[in-house]
N, CA, C and O atoms as a MOPAC input file, in Angstrom:
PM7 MOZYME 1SCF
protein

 N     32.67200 1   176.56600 1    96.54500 1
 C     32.42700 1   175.24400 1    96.05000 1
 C     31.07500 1   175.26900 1    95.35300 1
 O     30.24700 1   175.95600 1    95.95200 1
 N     30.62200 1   174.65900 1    94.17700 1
 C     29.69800 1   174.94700 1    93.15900 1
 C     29.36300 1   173.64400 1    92.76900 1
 O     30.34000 1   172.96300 1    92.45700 1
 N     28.37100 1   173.14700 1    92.70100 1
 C     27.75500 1   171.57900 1    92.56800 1
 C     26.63300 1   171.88300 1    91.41900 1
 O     25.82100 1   172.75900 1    91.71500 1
 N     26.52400 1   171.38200 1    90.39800 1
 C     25.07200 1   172.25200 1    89.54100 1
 C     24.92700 1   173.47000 1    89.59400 1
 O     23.76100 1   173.72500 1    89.89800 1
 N     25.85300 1   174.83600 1    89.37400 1
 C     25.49000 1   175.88000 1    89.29300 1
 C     24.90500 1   176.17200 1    90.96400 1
 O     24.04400 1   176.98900 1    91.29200 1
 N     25.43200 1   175.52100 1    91.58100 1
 C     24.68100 1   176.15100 1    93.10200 1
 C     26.19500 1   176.22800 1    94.01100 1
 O     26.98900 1   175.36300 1    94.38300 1
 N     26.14600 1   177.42500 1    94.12200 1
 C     27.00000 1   177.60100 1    95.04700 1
 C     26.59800 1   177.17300 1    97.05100 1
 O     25.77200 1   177.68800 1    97.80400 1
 N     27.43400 1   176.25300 1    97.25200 1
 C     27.59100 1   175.51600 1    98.62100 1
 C     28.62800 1   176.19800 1    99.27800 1
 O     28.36000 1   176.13300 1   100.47800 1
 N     29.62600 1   176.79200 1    99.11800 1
 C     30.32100 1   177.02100 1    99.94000 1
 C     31.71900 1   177.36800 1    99.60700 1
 O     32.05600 1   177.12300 1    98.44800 1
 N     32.93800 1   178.09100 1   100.70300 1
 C     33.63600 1   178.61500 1    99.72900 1
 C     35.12500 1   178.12100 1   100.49400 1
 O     35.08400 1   177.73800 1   101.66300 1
 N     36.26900 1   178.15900 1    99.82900 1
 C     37.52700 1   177.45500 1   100.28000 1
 C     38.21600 1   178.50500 1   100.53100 1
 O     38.57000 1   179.20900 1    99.58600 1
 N     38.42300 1   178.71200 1   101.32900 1
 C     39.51700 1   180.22300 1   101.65400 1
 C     40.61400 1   180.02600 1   102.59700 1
 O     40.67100 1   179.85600 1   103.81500 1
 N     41.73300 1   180.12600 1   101.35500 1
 C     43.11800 1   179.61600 1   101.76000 1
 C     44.05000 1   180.90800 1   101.95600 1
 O     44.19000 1   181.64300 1   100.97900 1
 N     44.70300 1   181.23400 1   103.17400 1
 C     45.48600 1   182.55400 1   103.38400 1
 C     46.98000 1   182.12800 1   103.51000 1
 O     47.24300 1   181.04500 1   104.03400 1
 N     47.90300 1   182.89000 1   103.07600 1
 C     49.07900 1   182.94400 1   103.38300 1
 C     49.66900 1   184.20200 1   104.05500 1
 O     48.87200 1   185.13000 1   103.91400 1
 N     50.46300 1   184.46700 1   104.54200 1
 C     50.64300 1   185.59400 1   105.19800 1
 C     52.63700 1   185.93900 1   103.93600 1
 O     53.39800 1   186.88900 1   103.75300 1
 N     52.57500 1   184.94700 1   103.61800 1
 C     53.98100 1   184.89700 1   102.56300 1
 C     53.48300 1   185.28800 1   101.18900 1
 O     52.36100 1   184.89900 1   100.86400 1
 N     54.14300 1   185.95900 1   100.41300 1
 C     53.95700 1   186.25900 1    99.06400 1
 C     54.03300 1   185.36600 1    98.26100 1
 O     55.04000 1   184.66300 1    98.34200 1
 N     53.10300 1   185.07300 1    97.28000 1
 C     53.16200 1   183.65400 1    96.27300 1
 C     53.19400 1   182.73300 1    97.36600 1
 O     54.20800 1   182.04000 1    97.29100 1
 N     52.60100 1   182.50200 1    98.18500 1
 C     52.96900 1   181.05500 1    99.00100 1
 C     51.82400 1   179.97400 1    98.10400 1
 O     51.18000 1   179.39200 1    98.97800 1
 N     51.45300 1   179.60800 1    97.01200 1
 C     50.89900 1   178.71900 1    96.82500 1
 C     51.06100 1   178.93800 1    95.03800 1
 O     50.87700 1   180.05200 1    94.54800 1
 N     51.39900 1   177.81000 1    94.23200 1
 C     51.83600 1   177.55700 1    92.82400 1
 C     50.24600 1   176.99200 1    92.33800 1
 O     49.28200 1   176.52500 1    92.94400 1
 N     50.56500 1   177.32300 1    90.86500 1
 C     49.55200 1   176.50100 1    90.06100 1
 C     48.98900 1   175.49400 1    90.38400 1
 O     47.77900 1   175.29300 1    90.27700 1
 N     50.00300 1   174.56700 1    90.92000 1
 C     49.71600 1   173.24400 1    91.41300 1
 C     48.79000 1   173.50700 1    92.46300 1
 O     47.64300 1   173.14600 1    92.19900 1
 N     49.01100 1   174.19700 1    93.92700 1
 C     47.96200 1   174.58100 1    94.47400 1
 C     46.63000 1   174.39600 1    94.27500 1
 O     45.81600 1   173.51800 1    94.56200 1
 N     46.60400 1   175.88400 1    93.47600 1
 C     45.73400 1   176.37100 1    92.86400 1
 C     44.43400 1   175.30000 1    92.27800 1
 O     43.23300 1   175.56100 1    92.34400 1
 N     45.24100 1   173.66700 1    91.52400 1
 C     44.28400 1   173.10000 1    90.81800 1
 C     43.97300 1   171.91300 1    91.48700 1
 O     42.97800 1   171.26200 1    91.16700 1
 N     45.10200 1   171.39500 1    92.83300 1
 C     44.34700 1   170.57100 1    93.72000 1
 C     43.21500 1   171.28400 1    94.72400 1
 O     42.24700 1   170.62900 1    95.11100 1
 N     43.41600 1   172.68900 1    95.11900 1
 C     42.32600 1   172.82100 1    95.86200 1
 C     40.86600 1   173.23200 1    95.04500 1
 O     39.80000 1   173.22900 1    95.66200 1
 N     40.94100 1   173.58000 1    93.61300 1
 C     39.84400 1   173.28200 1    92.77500 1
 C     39.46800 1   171.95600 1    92.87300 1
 O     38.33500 1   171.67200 1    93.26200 1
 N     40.24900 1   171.13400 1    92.58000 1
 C     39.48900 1   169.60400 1    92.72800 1
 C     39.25700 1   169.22200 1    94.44600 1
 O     38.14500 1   168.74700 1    94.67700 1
 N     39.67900 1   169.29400 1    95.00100 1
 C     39.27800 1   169.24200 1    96.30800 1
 C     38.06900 1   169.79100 1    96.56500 1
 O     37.18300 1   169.10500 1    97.07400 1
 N     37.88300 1   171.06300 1    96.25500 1
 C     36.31400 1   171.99000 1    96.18000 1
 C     35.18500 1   171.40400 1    95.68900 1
 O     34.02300 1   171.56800 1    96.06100 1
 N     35.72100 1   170.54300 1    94.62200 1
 C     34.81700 1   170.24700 1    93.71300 1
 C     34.44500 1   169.13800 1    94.15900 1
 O     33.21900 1   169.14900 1    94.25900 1
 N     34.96400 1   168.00400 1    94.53800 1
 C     35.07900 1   166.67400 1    95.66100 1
 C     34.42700 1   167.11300 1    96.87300 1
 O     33.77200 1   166.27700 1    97.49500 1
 N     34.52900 1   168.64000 1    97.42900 1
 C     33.67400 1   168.58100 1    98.72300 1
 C     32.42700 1   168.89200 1    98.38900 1
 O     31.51800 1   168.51300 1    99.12700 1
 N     32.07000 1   169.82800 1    96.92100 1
 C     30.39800 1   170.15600 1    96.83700 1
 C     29.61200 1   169.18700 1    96.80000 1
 O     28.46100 1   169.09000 1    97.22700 1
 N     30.58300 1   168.10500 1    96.01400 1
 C     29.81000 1   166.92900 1    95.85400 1
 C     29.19800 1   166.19000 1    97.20200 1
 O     28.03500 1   166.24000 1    97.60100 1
 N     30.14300 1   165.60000 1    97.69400 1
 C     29.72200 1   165.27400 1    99.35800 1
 C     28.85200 1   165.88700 1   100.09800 1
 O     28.27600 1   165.34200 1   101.03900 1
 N     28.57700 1   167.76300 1    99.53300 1
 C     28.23900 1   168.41300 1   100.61800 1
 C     26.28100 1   168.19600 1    99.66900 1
 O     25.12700 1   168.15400 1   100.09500 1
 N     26.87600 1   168.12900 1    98.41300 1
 C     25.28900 1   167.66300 1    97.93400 1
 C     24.66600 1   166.41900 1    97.93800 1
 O     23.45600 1   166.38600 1    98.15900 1
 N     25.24500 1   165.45000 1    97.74400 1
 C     24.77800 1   163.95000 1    98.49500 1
 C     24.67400 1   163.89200 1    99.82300 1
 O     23.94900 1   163.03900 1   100.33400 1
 N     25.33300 1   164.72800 1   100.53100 1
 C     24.49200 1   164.73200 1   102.51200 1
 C     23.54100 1   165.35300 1   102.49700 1
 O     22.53100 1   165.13000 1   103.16400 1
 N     23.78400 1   166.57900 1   101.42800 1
 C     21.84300 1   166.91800 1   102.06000 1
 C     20.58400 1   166.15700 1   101.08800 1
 O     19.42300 1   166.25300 1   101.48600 1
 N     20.88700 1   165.41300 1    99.81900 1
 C     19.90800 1   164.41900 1    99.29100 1
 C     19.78600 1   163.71100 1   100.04700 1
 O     18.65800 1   163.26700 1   100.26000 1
 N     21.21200 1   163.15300 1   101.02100 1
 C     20.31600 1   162.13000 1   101.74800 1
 C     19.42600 1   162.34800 1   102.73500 1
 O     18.72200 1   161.48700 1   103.26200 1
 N     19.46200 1   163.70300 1   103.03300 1
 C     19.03200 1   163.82100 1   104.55600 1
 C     17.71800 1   164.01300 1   104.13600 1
 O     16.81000 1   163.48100 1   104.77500 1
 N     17.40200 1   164.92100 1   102.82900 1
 C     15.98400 1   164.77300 1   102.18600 1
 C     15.30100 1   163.75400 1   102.16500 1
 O     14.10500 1   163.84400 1   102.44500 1
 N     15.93800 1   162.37500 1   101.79200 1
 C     15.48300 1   161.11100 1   101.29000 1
 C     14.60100 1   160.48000 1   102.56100 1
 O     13.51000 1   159.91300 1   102.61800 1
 N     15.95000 1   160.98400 1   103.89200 1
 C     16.16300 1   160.45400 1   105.01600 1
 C     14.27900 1   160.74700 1   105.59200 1
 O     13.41400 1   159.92800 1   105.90500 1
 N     14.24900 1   162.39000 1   105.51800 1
 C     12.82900 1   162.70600 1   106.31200 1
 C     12.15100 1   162.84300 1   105.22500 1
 O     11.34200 1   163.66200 1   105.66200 1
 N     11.67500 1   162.60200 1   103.57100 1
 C     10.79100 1   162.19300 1   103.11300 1
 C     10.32900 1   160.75400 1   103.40700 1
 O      9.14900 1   160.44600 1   103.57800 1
 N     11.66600 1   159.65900 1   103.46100 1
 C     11.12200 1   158.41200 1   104.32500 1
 C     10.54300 1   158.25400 1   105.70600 1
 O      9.76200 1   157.38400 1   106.09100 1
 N     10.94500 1   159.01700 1   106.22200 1
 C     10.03800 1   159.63800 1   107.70600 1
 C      8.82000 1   159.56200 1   107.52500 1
 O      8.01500 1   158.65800 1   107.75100 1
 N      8.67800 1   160.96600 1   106.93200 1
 C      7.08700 1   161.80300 1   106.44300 1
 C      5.95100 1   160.01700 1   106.31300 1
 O      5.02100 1   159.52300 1   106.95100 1
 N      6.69100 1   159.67800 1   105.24500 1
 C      6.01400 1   158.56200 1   104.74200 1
 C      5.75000 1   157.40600 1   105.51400 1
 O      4.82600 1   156.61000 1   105.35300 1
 N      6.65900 1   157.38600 1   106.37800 1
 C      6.57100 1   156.21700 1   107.74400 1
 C      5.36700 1   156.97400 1   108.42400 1
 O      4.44300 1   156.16700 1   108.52800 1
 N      4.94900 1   158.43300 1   109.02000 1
 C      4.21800 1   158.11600 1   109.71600 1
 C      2.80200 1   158.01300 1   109.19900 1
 O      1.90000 1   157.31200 1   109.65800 1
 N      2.76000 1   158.90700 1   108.07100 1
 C      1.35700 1   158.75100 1   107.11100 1
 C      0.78700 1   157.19700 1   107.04000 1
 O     -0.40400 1   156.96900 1   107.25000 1
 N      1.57700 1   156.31900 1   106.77800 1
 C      1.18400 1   155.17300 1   106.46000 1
 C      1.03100 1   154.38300 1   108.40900 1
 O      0.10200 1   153.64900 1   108.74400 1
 N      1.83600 1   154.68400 1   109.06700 1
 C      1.63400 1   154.21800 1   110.28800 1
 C      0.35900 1   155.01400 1   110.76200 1
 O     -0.25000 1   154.52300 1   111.71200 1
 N     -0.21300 1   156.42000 1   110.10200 1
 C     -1.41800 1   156.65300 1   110.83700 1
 C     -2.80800 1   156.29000 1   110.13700 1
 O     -3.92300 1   156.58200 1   110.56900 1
 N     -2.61900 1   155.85200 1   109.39900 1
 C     -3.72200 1   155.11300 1   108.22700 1
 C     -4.09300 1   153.58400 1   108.88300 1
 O     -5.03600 1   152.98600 1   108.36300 1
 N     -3.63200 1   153.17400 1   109.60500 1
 C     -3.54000 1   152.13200 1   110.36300 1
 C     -4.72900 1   151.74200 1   111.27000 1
 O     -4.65200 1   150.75100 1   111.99600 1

């Protein structure tokens, strides 16, 4: 899974059957991949956002 040229992570689908998965497959679990980098890159902006708003809570609570 690839979000901005950054690889996040990877989808690994097995069959133990020959051809068990068509084109069709193939281009929902690309969009699915592509739907999870996204998610998987807005959870960690937020979590950035989350403890830069931290950081900043206590700086200003120790200025006090």
């Amino acid at each position: 899974m690839i979000y901005r040229n950054e690889l996040l992570g990877v989808l690994n689908v097995e069959s133990e059957q020959i051809d068990a998965y068509t084109e069709n497959d193939e281009e929902m679990l690309g969009t699915l991949g592509g739907s999870l980098a996204a998610i998987i890159a807005n959870a960690r902006l937020l979590e950035q956002i989350r403890v830069q708003a931290e950081r900043e809570r206590l700086i200003l609570r120790s200025h006090k």
